[in-house]
C-alpha positions in Angstrom: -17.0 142.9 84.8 -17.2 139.3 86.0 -21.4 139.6 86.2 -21.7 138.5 82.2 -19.3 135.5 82.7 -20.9 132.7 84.1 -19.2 130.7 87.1 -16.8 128.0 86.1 -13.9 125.6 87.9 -11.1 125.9 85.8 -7.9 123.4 86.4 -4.2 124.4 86.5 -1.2 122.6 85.5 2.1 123.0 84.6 4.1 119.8 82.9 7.7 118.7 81.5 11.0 120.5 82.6 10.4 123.4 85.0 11.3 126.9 84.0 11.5 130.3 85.4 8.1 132.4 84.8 6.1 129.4 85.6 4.5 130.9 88.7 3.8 134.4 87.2 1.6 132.4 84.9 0.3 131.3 87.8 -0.4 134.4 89.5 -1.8 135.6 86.5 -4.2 133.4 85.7 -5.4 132.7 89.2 -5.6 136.5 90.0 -7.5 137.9 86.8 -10.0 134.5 87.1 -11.1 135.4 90.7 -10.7 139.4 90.5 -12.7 139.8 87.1 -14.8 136.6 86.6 -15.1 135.1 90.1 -13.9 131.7 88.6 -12.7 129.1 91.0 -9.6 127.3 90.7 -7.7 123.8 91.2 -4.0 123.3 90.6 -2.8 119.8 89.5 0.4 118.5 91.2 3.2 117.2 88.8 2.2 117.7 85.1 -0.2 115.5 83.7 0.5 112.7 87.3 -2.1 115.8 88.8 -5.4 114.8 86.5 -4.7 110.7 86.5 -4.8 110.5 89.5 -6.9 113.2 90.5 -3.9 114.9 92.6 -4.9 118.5 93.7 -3.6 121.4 95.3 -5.8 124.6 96.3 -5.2 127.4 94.0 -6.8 130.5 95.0 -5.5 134.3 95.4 -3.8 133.8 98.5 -2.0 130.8 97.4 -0.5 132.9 94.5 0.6 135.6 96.8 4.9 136.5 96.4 5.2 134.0 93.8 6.3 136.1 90.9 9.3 136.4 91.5 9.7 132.2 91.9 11.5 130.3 90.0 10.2 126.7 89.6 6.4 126.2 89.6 4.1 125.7 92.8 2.5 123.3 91.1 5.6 120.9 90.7 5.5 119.5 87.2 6.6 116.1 85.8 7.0 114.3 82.3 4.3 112.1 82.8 2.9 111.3 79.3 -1.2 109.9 79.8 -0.9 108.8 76.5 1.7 106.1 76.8 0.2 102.6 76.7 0.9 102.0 80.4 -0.9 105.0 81.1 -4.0 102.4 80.6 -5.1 101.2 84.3 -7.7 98.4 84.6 -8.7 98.4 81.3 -9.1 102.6 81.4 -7.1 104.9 79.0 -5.1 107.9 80.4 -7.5 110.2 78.3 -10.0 108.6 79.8 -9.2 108.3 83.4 -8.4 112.1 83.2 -11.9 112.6 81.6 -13.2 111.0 84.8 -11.1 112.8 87.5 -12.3 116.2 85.3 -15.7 115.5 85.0 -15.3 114.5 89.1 -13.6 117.3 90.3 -16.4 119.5 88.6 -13.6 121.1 86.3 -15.2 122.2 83.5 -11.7 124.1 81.4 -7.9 123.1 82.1 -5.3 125.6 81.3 -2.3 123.6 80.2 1.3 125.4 81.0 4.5 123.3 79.0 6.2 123.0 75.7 5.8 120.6 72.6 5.0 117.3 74.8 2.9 118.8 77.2 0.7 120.9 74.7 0.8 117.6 72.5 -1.1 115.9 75.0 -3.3 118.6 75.5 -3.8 119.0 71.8 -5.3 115.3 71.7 -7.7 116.1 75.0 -9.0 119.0 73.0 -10.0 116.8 70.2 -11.5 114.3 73.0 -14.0 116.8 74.3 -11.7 118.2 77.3 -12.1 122.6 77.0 -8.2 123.1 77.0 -6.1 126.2 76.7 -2.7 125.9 76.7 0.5 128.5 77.3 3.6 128.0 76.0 7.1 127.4 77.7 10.1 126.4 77.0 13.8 127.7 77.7 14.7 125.7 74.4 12.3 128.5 72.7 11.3 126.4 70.4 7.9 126.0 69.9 7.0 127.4 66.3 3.7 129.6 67.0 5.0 132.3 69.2 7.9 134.4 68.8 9.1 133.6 72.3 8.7 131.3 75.2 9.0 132.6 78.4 12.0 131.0 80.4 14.4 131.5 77.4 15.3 135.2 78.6 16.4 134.0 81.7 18.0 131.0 80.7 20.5 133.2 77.8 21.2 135.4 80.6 22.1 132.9 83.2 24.3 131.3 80.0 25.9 134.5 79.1 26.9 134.9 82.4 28.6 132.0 83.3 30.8 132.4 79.7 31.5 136.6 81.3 33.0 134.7 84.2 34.8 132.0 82.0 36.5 134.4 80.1 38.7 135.2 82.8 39.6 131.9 83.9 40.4 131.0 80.5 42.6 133.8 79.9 44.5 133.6 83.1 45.4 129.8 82.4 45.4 129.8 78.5 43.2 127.1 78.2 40.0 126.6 76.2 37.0 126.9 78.0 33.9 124.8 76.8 30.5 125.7 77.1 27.7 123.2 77.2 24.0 124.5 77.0 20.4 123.4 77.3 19.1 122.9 73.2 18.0 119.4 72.3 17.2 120.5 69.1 17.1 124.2 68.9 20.2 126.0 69.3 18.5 129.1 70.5 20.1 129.9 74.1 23.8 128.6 72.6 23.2 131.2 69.9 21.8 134.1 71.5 24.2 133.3 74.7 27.5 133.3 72.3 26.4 136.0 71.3 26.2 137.9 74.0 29.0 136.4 75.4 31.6 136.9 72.8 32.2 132.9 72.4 34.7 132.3 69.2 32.5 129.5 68.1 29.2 128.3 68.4 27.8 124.9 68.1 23.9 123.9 67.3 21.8 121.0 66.5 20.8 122.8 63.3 24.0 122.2 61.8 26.6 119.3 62.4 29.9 120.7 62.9 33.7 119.5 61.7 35.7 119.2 64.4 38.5 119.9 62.7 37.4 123.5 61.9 36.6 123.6 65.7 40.6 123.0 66.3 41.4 125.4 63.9 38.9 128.0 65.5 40.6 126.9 68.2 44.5 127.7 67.4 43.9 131.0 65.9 42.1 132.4 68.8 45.4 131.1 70.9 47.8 132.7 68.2 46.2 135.9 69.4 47.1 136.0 72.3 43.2 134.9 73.5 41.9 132.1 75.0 39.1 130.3 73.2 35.8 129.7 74.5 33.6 127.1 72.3 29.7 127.3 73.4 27.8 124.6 72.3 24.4 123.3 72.5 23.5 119.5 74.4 22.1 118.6 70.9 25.2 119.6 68.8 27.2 116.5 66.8 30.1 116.3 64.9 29.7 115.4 61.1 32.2 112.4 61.9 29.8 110.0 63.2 31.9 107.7 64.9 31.9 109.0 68.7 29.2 107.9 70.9 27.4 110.7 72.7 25.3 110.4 74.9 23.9 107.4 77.2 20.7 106.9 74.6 18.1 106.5 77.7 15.0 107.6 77.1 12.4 110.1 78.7 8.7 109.4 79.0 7.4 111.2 75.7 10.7 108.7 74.0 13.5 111.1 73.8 16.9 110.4 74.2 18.9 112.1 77.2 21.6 114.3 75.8 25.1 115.0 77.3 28.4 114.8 76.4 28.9 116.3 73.6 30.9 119.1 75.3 33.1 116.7 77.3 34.0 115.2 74.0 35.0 118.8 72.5 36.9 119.5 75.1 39.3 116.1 74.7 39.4 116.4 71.1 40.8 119.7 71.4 43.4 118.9 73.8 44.4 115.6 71.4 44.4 117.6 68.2 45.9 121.1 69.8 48.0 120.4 72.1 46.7 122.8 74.5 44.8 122.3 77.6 40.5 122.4 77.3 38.0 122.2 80.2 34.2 121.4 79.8 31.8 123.2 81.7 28.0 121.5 81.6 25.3 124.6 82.8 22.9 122.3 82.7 19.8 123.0 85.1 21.3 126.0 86.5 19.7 127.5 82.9 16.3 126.7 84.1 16.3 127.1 87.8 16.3 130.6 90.2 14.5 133.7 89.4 12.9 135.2 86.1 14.2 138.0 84.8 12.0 141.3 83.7 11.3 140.1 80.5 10.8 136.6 81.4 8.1 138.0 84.5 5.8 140.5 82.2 5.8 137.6 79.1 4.4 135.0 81.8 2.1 137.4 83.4 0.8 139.0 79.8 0.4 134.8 78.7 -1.8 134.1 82.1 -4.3 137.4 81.8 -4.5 136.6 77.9 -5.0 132.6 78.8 -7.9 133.0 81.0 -9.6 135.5 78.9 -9.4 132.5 76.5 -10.9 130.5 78.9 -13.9 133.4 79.8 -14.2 133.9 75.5 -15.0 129.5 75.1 -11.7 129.7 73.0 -10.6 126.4 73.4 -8.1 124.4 71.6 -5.9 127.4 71.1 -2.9 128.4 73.1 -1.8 132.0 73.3 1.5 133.3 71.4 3.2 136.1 71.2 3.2 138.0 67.7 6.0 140.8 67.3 4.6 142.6 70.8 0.8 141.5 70.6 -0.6 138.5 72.4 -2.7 136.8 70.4 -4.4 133.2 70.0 -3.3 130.0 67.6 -4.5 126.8 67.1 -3.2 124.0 69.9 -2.2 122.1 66.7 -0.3 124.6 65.5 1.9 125.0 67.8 3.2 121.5 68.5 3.3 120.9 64.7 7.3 121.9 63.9 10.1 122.7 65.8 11.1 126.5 65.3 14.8 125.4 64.6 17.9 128.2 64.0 17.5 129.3 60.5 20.8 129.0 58.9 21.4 133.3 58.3 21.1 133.9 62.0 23.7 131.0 62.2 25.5 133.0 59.8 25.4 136.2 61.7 27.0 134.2 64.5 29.9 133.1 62.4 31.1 136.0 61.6 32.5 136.1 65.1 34.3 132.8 65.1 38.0 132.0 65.3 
């Protein structure tokens, strides 16, 4: 199969926050490359860090071997972004220096593994000349090309049960539990983990919330005899503007690190109720440990549809998932706009509340 294909060097990285399913990507790639096209391969350490400074690992079938069932990524990843002004060294551009380190390493196609930051910066080499193919992840799930991400499975799950576990703690002290979840602008693992979970109200970025109606969700589930458990996503806020969340620092790529909110909840509902509230941040719990099934055959299906990419010269596309099919969409496309909660799934959700 691999006799039609000629040889190539094909570069590996994985970049932003880490997520389970990254090394089955991996695997995949690295596996289907050597087995069917006897390409050669060169991880990056640390996200974009890996082609500034020309920072490689050895990536070849052996080195993937029992790593699908990994979380993390071998490759360790970072939120470098090359295209920050101080990216520029002696003079040099971050494009640029990683044009160099490519074109010295003898890499002649990168396969980019990350979400909307990661896949933006891949988008731009692309349109510099660089033969990029990029796979998408996120536990957020929120890029808008592909009907999932891989990560986001495992992440709900994880979520959903941590609020199983909750349940019975909150019951046995009559207190109201809070949830905070990973969603900085999606709401997707607090919705789909409420969900699941039974929560009695849900909280997104998509839509500010009163938290007034909260306290009111709030009592009513204590007038039943129940204790409340409120899940709510790290980019939720309240529709009364006047509480700081947050400590406004920003990341590399210039977004602000979230927190809080579900600290805050939890005092406002003790103030206003009367009754006793506890916060419980998952934080990176969500995105660490093992995949789960559906998290392990997405990645794999992503990395044996990615190098094809590579083998077909398909370049400046990313693969996506479409209803069960894997198929290809333009890098552009899919950093372009946030897939964000539509307001009737948010609606399906609230028939649950209180």
């Amino acid at each position: 199969m691999g006799t039609s294909v000629l040889p190539m060097r094909v570069g590996v990285l994985t970049g932003g926050g880490d997520c389970p399913g990254l090394n089955a990507v991996i695997r995949a790639v690295v596996r289907r490359g050597v087995q069917d096209y006897e390409f050669e391969f060169v991880g990056f350490r640390d996200g974009w860090r890996g082609p500034l400074e020309g920072d490689t690992v050895p990536l070849d079938v052996q080195s993937v071997r029992g790593i699908l069932p990994r979380g993390g990524t071998i490759l360790g990843s970072s939120r470098t972004n090359p295209l920050r002004p101080d990216a520029v060294d002696g003079g040099i551009s971050g494009v640029e220096r990683i044009k160099d380190n490519l074109s010295g390493l003898g890499v002649d196609a990168l396969v980019v593994i990350g979400g909307e930051d990661t896949l933006g910066v891949a988008t731009r080499l692309h349109e510099e000349g660089i033969s990029v193919v990029g796979v998408p992840k996120t536990i957020d799930n929120d890029l808008g090309a592909t009907d999932y991400t891989f990560g986001f499975d495992t992440a709900v799950n994880i979520a959903m049960e941590a609020i199983d576990r909750l349940h019975t703690t909150a019951e046995s002290h009559h207190r109201a539990l809070i949830v905070e979840v990973m969603g900085r602008s999606a709401g997707w693992i607090a919705l789909h983990a409420g969900l699941a979970g039974g929560a009695n109200v849900i909280l997104i970025p998509e839509k500010p919330f009163s938290i007034e109606k909260v306290c009111a969700y709030v009592q009513h589930r204590f007038q039943t005899r129940y204790a409340p458990i409120v899940v709510v996503a790290e980019g939720a806020h309240p529709i009364e503007e006047d509480s700081e969340i947050g400590s406004q620092k920003l990341d590399a790529f210039g977004h602000i690190r979230l927190g809080g909110v579900g600290q805050m909840l939890a005092e406002e509902i003790e103030k206003r109720t009367g009754k006793e509230a506890r916060c419980t941040v998952l934080g990176h719990t969500q995105r660490g440990g093992t995949p789960t099934a559906f998290d392990r055959v997405l990645a794999t299906r992503f990395g044996v549809h990615a190098i094809c990419a590579v083998r077909d010269g398909a370049f400046g596309t990313m693969v996506a998932l479409r209803g069960t099919d894997i198929v290809r969409v333009p890098l552009a496309d899919a950093t372009r706009e946030l897939k964000l909660v539509p307001q009737e799934r948010y609606a399906e959700a609230e028939v649950f509340f209180g």
